[in-house]
RODO-2510 file (C-alpha; in nm, 4 decimals, decimal comma):
residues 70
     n   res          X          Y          Z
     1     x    -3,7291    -1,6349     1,3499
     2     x    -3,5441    -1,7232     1,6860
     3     x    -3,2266    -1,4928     1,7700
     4     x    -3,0300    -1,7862     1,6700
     5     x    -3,1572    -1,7966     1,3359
     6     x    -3,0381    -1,4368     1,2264
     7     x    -2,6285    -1,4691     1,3773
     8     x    -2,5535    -1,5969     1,0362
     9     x    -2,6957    -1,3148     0,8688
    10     x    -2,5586    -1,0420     1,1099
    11     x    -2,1655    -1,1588     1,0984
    12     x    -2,2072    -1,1589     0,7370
    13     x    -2,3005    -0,8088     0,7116
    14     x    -2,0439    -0,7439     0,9515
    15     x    -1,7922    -0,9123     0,7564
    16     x    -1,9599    -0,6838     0,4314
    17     x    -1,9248    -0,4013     0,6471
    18     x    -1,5679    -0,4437     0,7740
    19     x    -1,4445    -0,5601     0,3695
    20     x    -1,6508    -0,2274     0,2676
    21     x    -1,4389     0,0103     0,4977
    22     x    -1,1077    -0,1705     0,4189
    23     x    -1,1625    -0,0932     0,0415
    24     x    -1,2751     0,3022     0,0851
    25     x    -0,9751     0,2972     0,3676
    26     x    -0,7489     0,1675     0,0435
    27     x    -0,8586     0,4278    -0,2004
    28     x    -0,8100     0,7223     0,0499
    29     x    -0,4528     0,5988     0,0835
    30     x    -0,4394     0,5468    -0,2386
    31     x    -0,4910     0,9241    -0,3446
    32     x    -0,2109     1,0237    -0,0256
    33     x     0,0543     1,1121    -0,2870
    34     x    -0,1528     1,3923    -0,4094
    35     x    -0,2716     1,5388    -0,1266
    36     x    -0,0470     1,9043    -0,0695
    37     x     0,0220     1,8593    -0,4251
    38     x    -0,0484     2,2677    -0,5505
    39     x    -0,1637     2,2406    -0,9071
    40     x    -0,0002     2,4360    -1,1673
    41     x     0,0042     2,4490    -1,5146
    42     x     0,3280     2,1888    -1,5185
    43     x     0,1733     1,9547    -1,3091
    44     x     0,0596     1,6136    -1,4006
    45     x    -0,3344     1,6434    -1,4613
    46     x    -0,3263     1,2504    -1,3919
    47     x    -0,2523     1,2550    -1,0827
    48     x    -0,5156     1,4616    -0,9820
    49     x    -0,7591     1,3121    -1,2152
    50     x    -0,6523     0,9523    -1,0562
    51     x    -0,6701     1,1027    -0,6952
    52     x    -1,0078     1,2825    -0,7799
    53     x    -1,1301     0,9310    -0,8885
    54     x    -1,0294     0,7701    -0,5430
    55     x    -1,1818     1,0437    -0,3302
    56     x    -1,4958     0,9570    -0,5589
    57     x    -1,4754     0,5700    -0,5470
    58     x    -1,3662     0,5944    -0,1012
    59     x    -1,7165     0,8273    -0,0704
    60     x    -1,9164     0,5746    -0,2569
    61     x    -1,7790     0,2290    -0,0793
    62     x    -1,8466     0,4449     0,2201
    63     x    -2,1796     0,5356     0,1230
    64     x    -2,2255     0,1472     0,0671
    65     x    -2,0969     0,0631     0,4107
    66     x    -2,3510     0,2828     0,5739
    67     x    -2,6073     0,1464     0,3897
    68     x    -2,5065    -0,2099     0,4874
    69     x    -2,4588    -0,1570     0,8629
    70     x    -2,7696     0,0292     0,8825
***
């Protein structure tokens, strides 16, 4: 295969790559409201069970990216 040939292939794992970070970007935000959040016994176990869950789901669509752009 020419260098030609693979351009295709290479913007669209760039493209995978770049959508990849954007989500795990997303999720960390989305588990912001927690952060400095001290837990006690009268705080919401959701939200830290939801925020635990992002931190989870950010690591592995970042685990994913790396594994794309590499």
């Amino acid at each position: 295969m020419t260098a030609e040939n693979q351009k295709p292939g290479l913007w669209l794992r760039g493209l995978l790559t770049a959508g990849l970070y954007a989500v795990a970007v997303g999720m960390l935000a989305l588990s912001l409201p927690a952060v400095g959040v001290e837990n006690t016994p009268t705080s919401d176990p959701d939200t830290a069970a939801g925020a635990f869950f992002c931190l989870v789901l950010s690591t592995l669509f970042l685990a994913a990216t790396a594994g794309v752009s590499f």
